[in-house]
mmCIF file as gemmi writes it, N, C-alpha and C atoms, coordinates in Angstrom:
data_model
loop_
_atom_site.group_PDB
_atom_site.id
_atom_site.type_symbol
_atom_site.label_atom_id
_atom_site.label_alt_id
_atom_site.label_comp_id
_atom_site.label_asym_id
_atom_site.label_entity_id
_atom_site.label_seq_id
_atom_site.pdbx_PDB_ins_code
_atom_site.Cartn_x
_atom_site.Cartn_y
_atom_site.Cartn_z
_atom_site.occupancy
_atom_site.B_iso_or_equiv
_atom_site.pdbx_formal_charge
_atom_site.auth_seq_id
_atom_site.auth_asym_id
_atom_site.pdbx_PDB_model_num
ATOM 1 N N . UNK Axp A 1 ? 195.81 206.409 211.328 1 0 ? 1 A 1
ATOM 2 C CA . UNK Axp A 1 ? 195.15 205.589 212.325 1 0 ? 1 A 1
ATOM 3 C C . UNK Axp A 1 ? 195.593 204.143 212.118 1 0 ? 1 A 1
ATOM 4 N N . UNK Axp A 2 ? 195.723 203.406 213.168 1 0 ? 2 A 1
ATOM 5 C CA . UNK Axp A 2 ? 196.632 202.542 213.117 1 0 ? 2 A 1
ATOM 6 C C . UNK Axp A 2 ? 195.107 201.24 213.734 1 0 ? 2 A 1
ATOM 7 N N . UNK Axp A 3 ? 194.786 200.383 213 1 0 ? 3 A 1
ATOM 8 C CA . UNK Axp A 3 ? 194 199.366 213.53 1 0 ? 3 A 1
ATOM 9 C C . UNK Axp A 3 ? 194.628 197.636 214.034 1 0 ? 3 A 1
ATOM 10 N N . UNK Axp A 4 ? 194.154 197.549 215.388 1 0 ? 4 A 1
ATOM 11 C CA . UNK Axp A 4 ? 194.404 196.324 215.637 1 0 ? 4 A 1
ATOM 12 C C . UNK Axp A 4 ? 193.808 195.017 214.982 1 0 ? 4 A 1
ATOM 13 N N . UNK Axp A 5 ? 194.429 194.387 214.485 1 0 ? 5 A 1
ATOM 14 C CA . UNK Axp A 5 ? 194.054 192.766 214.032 1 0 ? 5 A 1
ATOM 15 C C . UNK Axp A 5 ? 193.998 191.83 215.186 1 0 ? 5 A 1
ATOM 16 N N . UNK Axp A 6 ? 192.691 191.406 215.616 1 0 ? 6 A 1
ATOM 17 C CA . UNK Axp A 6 ? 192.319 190.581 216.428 1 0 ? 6 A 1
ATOM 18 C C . UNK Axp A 6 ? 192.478 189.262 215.778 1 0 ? 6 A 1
ATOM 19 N N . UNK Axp A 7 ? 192.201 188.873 215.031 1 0 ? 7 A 1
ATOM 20 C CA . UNK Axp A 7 ? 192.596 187.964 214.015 1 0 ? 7 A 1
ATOM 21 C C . UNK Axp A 7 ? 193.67 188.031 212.522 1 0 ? 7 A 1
ATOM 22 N N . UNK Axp A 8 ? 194.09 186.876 212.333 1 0 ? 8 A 1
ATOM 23 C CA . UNK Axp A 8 ? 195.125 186.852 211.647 1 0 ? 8 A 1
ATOM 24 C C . UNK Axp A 8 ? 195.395 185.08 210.955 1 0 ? 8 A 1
ATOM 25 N N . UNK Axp A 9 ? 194.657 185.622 209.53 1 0 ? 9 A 1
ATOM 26 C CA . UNK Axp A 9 ? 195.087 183.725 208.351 1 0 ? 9 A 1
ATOM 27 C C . UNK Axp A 9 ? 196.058 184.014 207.324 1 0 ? 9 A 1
ATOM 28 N N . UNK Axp A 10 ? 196.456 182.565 207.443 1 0 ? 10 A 1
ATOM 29 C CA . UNK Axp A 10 ? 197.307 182.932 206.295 1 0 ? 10 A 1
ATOM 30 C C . UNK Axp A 10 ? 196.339 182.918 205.11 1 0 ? 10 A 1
ATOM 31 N N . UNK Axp A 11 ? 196.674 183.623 203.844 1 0 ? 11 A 1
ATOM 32 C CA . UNK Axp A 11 ? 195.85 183.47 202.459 1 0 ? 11 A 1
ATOM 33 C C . UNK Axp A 11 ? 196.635 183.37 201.49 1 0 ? 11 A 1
ATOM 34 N N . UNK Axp A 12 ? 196.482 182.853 200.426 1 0 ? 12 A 1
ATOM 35 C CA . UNK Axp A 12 ? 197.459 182.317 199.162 1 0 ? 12 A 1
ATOM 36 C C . UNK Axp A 12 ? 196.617 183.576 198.192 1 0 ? 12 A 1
ATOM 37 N N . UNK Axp A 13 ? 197.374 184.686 197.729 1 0 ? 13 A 1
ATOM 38 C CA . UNK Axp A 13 ? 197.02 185.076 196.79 1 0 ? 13 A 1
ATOM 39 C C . UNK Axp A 13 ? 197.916 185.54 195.441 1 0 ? 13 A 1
ATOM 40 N N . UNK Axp A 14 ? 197.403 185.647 194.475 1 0 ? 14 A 1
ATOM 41 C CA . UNK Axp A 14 ? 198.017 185.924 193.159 1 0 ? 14 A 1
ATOM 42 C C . UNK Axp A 14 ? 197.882 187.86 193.288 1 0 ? 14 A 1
ATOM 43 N N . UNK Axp A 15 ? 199.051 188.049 192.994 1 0 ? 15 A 1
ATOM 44 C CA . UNK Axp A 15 ? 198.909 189.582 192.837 1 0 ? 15 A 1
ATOM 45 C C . UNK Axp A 15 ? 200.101 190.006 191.909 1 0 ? 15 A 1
ATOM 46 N N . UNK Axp A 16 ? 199.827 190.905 191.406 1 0 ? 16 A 1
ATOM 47 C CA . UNK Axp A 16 ? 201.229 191.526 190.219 1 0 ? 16 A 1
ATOM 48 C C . UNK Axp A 16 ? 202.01 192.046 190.975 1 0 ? 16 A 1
ATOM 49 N N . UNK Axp A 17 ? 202.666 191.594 190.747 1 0 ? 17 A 1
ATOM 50 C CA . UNK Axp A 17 ? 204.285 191.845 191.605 1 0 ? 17 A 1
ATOM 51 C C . UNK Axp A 17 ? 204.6 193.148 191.379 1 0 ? 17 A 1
ATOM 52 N N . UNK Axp A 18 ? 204.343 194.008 190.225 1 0 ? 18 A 1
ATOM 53 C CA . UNK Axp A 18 ? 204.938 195.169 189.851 1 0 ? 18 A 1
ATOM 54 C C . UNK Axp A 18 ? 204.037 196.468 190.345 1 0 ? 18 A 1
ATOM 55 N N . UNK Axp A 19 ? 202.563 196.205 191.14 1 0 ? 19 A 1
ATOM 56 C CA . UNK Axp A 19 ? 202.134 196.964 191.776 1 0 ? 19 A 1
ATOM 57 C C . UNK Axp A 19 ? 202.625 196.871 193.137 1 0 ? 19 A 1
ATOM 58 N N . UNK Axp A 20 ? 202.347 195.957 193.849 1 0 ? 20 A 1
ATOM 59 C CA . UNK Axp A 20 ? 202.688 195.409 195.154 1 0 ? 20 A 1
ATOM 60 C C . UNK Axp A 20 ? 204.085 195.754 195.268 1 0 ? 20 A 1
ATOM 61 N N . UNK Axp A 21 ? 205.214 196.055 194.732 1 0 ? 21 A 1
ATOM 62 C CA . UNK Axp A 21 ? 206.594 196.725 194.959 1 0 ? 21 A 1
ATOM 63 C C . UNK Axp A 21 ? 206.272 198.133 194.342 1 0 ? 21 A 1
ATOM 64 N N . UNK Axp A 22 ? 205.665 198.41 193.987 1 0 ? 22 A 1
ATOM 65 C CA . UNK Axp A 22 ? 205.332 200.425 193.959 1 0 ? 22 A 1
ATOM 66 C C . UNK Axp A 22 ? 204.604 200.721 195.059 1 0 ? 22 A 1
ATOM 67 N N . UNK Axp A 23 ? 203.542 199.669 195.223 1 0 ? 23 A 1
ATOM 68 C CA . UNK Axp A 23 ? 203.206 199.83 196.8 1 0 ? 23 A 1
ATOM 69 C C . UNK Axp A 23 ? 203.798 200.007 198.043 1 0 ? 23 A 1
ATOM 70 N N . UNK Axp A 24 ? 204.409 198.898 197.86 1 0 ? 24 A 1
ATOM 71 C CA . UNK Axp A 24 ? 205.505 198.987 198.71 1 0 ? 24 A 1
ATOM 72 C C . UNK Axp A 24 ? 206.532 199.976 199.221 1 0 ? 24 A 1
ATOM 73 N N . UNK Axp A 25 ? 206.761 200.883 197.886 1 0 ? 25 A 1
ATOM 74 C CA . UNK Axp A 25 ? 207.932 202.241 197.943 1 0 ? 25 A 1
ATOM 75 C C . UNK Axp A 25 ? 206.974 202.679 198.357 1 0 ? 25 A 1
ATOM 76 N N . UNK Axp A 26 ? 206.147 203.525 198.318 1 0 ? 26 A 1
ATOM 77 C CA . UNK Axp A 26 ? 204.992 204.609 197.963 1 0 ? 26 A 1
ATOM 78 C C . UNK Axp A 26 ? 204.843 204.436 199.636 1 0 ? 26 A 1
ATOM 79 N N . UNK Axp A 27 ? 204.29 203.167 199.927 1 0 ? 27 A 1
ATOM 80 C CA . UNK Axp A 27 ? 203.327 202.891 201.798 1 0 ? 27 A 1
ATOM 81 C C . UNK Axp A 27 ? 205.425 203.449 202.168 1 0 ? 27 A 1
ATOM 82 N N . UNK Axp A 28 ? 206.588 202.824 201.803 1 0 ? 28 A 1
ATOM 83 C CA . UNK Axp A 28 ? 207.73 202.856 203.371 1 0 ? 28 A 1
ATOM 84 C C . UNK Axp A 28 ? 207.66 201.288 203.722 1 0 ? 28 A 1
ATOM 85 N N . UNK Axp A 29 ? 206.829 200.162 203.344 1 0 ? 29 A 1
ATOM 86 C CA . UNK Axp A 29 ? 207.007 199.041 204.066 1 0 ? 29 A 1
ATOM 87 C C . UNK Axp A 29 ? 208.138 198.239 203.697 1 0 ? 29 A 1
ATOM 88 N N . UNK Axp A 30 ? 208.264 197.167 204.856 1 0 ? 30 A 1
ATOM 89 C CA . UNK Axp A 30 ? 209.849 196.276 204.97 1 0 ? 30 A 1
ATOM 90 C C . UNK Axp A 30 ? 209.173 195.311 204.132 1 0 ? 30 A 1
ATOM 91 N N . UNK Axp A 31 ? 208.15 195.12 204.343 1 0 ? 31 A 1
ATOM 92 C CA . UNK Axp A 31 ? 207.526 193.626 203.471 1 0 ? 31 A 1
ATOM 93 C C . UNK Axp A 31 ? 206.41 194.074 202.465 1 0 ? 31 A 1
ATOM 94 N N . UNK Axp A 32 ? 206.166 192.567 202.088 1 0 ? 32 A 1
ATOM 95 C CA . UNK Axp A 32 ? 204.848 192.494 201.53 1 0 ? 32 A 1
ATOM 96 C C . UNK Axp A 32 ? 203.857 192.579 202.238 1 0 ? 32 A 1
ATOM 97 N N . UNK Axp A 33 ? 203.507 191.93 203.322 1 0 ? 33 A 1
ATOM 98 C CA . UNK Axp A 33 ? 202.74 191.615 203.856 1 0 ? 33 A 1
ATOM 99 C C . UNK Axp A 33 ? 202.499 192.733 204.881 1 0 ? 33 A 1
ATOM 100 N N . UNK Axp A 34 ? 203.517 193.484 204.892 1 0 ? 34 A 1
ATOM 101 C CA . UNK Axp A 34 ? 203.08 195.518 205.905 1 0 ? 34 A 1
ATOM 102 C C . UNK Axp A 34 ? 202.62 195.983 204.878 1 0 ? 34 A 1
ATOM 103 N N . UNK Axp A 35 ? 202.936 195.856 203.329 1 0 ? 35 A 1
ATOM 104 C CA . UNK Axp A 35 ? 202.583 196.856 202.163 1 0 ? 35 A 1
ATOM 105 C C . UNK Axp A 35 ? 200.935 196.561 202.449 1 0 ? 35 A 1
ATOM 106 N N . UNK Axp A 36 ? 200.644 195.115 202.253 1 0 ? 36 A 1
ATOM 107 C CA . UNK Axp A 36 ? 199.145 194.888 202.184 1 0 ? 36 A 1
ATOM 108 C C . UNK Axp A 36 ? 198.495 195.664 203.497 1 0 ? 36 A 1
ATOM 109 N N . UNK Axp A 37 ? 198.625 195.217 204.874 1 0 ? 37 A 1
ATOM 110 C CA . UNK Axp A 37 ? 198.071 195.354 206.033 1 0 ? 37 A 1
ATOM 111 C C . UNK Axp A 37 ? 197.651 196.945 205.592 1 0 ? 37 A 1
ATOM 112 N N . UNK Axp A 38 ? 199.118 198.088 205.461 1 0 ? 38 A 1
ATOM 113 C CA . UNK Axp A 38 ? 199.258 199.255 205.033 1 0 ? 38 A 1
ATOM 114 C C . UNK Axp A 38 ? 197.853 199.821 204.297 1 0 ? 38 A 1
ATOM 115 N N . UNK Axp A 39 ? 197.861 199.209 203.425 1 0 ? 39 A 1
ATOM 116 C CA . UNK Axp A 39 ? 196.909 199.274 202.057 1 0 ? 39 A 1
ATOM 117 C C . UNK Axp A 39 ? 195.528 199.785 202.422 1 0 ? 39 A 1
ATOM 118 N N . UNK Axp A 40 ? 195.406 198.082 203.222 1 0 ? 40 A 1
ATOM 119 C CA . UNK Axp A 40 ? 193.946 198.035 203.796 1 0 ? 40 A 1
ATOM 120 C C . UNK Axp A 40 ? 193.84 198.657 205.08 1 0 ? 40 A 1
ATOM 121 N N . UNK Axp A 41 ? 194.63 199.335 205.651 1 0 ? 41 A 1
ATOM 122 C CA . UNK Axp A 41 ? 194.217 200.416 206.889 1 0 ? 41 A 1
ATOM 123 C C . UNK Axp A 41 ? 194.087 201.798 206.212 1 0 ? 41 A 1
ATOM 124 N N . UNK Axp A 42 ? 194.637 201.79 205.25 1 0 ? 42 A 1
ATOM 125 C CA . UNK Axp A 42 ? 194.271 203.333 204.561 1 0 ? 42 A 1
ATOM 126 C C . UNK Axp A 42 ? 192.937 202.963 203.885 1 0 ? 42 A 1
ATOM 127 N N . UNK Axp A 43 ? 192.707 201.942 202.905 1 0 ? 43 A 1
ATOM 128 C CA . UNK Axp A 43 ? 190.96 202.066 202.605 1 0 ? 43 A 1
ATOM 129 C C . UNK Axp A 43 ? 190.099 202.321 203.682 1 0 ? 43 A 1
ATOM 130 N N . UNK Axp A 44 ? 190.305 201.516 204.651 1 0 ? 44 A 1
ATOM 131 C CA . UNK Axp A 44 ? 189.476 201.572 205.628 1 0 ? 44 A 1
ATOM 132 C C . UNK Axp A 44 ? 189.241 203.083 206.224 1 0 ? 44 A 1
ATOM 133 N N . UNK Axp A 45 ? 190.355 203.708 206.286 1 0 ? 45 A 1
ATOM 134 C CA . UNK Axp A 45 ? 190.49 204.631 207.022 1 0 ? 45 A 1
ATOM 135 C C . UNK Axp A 45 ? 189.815 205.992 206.061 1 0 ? 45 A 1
ATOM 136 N N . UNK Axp A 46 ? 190.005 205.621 204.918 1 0 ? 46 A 1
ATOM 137 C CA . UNK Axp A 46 ? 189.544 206.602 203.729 1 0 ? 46 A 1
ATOM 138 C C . UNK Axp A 46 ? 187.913 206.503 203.961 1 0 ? 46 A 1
ATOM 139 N N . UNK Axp A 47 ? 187.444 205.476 203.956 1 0 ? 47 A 1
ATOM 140 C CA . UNK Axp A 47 ? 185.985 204.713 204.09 1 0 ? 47 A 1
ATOM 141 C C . UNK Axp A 47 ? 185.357 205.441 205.153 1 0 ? 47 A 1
ATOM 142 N N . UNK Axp A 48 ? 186.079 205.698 206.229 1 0 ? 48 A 1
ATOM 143 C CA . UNK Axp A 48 ? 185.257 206.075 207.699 1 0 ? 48 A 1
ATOM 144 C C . UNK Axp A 48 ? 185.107 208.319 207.157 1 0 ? 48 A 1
ATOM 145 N N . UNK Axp A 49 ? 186.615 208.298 206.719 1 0 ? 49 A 1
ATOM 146 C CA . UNK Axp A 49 ? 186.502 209.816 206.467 1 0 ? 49 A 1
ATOM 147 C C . UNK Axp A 49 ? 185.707 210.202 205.414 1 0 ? 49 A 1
ATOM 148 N N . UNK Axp A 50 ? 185.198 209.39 204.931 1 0 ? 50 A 1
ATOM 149 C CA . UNK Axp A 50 ? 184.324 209.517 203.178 1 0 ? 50 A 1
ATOM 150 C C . UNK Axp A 50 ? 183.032 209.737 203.932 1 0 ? 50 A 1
ATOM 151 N N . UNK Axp A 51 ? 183.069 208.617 205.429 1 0 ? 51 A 1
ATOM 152 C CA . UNK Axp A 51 ? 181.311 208.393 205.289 1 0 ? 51 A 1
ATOM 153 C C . UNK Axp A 51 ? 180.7 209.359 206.551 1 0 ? 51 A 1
ATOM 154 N N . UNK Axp A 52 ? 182.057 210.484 207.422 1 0 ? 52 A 1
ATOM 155 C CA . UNK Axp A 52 ? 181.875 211.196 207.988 1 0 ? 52 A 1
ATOM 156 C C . UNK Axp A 52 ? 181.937 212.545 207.166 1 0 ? 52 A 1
ATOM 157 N N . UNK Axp A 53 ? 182.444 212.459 206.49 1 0 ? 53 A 1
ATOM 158 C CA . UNK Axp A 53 ? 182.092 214.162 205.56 1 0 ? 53 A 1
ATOM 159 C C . UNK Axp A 53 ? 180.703 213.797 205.342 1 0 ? 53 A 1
ATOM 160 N N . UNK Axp A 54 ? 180.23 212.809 204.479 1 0 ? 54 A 1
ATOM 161 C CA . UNK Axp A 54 ? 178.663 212.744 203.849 1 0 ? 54 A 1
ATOM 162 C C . UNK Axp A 54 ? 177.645 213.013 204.787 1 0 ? 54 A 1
ATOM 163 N N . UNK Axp A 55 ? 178.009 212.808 206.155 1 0 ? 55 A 1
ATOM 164 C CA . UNK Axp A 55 ? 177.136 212.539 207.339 1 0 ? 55 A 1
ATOM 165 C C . UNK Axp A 55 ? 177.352 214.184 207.411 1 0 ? 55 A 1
ATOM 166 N N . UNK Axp A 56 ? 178.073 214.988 207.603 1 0 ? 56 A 1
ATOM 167 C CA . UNK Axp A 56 ? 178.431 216.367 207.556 1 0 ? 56 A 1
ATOM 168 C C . UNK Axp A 56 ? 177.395 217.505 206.615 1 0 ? 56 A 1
ATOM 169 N N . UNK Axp A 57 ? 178.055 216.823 205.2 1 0 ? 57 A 1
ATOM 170 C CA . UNK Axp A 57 ? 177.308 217.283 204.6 1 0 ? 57 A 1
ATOM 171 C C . UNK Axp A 57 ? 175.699 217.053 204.472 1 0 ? 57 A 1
ATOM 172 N N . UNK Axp A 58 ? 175.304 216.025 204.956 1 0 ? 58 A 1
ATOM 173 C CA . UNK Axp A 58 ? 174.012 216 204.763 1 0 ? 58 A 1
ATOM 174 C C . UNK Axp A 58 ? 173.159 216.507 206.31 1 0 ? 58 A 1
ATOM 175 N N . UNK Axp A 59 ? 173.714 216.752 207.415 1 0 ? 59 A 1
ATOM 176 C CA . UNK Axp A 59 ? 173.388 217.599 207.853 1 0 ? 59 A 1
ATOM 177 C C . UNK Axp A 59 ? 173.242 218.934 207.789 1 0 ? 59 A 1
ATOM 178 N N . UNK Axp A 60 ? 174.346 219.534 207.231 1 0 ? 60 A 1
ATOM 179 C CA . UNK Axp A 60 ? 174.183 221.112 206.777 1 0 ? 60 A 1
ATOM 180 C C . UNK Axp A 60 ? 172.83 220.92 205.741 1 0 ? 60 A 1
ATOM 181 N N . UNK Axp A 61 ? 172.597 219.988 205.073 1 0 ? 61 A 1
ATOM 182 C CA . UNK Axp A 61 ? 171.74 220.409 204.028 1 0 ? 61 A 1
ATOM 183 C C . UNK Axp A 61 ? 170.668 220.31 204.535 1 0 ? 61 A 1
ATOM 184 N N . UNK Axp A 62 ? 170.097 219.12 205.104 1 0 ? 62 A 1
ATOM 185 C CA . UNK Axp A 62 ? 168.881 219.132 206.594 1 0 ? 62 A 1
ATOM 186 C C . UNK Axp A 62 ? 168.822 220.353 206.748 1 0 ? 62 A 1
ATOM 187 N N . UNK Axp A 63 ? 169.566 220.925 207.163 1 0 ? 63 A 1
ATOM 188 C CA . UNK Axp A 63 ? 169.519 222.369 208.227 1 0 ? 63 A 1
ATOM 189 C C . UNK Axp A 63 ? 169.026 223.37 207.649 1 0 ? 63 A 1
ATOM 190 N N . UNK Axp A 64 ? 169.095 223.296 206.294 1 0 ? 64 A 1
ATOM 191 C CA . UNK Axp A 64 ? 168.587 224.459 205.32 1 0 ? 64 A 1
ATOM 192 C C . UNK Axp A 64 ? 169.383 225.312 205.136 1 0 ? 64 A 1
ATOM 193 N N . UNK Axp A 65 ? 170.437 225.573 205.245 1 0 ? 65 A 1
ATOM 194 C CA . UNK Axp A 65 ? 171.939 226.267 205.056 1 0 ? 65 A 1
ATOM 195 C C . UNK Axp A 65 ? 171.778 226.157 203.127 1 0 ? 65 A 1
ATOM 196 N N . UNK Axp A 66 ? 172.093 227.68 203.099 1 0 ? 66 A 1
ATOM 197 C CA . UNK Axp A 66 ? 171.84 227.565 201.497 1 0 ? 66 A 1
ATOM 198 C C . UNK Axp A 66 ? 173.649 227.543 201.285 1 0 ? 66 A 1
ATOM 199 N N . UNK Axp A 67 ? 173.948 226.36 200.015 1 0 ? 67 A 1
ATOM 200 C CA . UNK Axp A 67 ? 175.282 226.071 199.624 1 0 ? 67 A 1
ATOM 201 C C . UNK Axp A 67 ? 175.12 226.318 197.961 1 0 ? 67 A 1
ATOM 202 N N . UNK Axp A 68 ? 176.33 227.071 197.893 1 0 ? 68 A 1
ATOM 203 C CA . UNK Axp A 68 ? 176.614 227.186 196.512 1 0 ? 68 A 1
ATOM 204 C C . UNK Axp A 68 ? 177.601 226.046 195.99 1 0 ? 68 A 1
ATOM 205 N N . UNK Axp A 69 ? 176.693 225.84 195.094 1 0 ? 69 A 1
ATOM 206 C CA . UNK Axp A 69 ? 177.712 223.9 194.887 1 0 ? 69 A 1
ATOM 207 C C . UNK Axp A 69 ? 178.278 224.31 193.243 1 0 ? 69 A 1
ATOM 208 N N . UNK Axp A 70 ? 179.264 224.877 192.886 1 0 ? 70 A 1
ATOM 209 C CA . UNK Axp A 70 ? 179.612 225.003 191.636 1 0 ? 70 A 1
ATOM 210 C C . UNK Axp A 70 ? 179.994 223.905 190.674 1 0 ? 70 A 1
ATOM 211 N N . UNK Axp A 71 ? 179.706 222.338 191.328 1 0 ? 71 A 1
ATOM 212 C CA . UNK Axp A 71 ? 180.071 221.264 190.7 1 0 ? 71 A 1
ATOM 213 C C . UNK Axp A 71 ? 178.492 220.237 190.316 1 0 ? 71 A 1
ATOM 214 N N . UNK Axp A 72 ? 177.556 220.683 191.474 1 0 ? 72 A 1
ATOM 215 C CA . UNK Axp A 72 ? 176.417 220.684 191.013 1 0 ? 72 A 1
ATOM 216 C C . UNK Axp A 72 ? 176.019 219.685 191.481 1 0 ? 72 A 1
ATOM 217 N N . UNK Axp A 73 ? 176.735 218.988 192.332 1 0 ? 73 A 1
ATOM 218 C CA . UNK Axp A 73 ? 176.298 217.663 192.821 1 0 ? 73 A 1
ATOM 219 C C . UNK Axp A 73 ? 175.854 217.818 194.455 1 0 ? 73 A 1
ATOM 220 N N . UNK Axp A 74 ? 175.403 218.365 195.366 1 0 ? 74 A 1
ATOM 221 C CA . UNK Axp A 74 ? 174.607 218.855 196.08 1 0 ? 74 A 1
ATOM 222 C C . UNK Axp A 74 ? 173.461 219.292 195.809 1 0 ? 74 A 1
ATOM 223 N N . UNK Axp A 75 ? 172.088 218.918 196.35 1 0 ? 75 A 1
ATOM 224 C CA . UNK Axp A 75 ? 170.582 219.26 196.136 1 0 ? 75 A 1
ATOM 225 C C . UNK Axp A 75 ? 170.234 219.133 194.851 1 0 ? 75 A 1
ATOM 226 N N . UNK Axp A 76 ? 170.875 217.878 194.023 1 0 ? 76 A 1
ATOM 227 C CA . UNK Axp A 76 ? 170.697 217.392 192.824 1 0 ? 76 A 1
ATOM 228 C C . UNK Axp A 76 ? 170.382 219.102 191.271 1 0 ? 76 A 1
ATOM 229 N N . UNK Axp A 77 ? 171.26 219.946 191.814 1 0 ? 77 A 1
ATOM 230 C CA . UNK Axp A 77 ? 171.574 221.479 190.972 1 0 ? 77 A 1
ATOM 231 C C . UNK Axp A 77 ? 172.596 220.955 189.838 1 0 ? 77 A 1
């Protein structure tokens, strides 16, 4: 998913160079500054799919749907 920037500053930041170029391979970007944009459209995008499974799951559990949770972290088991 690809998000539009309605806005756009410049910012001065300090970052380790030796993540931000593994980043860089890893995202495919021409720059730094696609590696970052990159970065932060995948958190974001991770963020929305994190907080639509939970919404998922906590409806099935509402519902009374019996779940076998072998990790134990559902219905506090």
């Amino acid at each position: 998913m690809r998000f539009v920037s309605s806005a756009r500053k410049n910012k001065h930041l300090i970052l380790d160079q030796v993540k931000l170029k593994k980043a860089q391979k890893v995202l495919g970007a021409r720059t730094e500054t696609e590696t970052i944009e990159r970065a932060l459209e995948q958190v974001i995008s991770e963020a929305e799919r994190d907080r639509r499974a939970w919404a998922a799951t906590e409806k099935l559990i509402r519902s009374g749907i019996q779940i076998k949770d072998v990790f134990g972290r559902v219905n506090g088991q």
